[in-house]
MINUMI-257380 format. One line per field, with one value per residue (C-alpha): residue number from 1; residue in one letter; x, y, z. Coordinates in Angstrom, 2 decimals. Layout:
BEGIN
keba = [NUM; ...]
zapa = [A; ...]
u = [X; ...]
v = [Y; ...]
w = [Z; ...]
This chain:
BEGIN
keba = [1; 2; 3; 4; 5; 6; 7; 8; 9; 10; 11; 12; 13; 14; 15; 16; 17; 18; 19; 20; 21; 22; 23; 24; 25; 26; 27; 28; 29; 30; 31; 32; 33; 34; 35; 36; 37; 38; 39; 40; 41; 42; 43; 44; 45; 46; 47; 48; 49; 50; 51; 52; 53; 54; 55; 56; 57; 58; 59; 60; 61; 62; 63; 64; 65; 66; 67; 68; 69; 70; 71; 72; 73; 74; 75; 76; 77; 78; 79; 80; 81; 82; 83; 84; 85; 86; 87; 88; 89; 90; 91; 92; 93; 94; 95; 96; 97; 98; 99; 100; 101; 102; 103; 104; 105; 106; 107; 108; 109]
zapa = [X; X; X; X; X; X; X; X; X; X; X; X; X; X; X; X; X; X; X; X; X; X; X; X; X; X; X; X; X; X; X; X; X; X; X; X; X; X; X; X; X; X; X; X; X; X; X; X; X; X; X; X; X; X; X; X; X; X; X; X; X; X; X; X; X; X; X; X; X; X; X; X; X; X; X; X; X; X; X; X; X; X; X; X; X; X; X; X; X; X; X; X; X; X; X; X; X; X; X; X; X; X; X; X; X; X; X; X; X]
u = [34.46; 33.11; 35.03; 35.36; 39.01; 39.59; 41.27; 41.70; 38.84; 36.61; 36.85; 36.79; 33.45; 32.02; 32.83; 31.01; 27.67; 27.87; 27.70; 25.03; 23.24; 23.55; 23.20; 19.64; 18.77; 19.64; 17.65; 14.36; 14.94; 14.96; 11.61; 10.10; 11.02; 9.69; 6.79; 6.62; 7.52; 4.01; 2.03; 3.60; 2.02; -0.92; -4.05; -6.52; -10.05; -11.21; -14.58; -15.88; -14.61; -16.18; -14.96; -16.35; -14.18; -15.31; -17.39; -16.83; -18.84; -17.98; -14.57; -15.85; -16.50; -13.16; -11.47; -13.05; -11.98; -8.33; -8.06; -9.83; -7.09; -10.67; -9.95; -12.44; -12.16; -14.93; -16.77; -18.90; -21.87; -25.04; -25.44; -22.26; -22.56; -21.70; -18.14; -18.88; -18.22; -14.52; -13.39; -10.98; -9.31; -6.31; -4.30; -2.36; -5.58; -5.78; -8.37; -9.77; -9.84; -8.79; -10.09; -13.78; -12.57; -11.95; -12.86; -16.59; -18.41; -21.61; -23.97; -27.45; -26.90]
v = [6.31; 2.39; 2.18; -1.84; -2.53; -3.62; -6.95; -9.64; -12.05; -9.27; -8.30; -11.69; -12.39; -8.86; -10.16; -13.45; -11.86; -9.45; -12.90; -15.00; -11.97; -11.38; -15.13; -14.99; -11.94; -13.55; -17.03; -14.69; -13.12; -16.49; -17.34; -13.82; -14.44; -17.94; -16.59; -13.52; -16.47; -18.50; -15.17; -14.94; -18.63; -17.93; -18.97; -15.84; -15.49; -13.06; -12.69; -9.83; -7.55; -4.38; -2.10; 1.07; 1.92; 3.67; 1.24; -1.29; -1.58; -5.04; -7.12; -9.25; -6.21; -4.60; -8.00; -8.27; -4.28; -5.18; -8.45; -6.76; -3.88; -1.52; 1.85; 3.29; 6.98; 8.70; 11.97; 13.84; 12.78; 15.38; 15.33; 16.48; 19.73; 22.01; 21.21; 23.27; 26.45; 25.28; 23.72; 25.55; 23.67; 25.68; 23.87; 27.09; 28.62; 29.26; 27.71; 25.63; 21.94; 20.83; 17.83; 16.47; 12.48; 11.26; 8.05; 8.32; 6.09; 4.81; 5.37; 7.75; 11.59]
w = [47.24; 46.82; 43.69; 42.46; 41.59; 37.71; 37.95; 35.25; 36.83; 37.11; 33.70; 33.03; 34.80; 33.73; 30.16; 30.82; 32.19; 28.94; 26.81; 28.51; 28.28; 24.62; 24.16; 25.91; 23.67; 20.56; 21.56; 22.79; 19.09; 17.08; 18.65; 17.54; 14.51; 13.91; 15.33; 12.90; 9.65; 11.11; 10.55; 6.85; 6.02; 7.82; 5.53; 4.67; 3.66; 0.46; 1.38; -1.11; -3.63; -5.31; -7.64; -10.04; -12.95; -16.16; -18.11; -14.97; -11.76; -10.56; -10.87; -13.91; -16.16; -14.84; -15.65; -19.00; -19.99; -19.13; -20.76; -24.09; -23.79; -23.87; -23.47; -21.18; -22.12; -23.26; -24.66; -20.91; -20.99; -21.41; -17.71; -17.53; -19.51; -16.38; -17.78; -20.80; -19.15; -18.01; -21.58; -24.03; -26.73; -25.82; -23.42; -22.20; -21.00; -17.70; -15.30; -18.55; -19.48; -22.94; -23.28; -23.22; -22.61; -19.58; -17.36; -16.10; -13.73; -15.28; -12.60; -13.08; -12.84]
């Protein structure tokens, strides 16, 4: 057996290895994280928005609802009248709707 013998200078320079190594670790993990700060101030580029919301179908009209407080909620529309067959006022009913509001897209059937 090639076992090494535990002196005092051994575990002194076994203790010394462990620290330079640990310093090198933490100085390679300073730069990563100045590196990972730069990408956090890094300038970006908004180059389009869309949107469709009930009585909105671009960012200005979706703007305009919220800033109004509009509530966009509204009665099916007659192309909708499939939806008939599934409403009952009774909200305990099941497989039924009980309401006939809700948030449609204005868009052509």
């Amino acid at each position: 057996m090639n076992e090494t013998v535990k002196t005092p200078e051994n575990n002194e320079n076994r203790y010394a290895e462990l620290v330079a190594k640990a310093a090198e670790k933490i100085a390679s993990m300073r730069i990563e994280i100045e590196n990972l700060k730069q990408h956090d101030h890094e300038p970006i580029a908004i180059i389009g928005m869309g949107c469709r919301f009930p009585l909105a179908d671009n960012p200005e009209k979706y703007w305009e609802l919220l800033a109004n407080g509009v509530d966009a909620m509204q009665d099916a529309p007659e192309h909708h009248a499939y939806l008939n067959a599934f409403y009952d006022p009774n909200p305990e009913a099941l497989g039924k709707i009980y309401t006939r509001r809700a948030g449609f897209l204005q868009q052509p059937p």
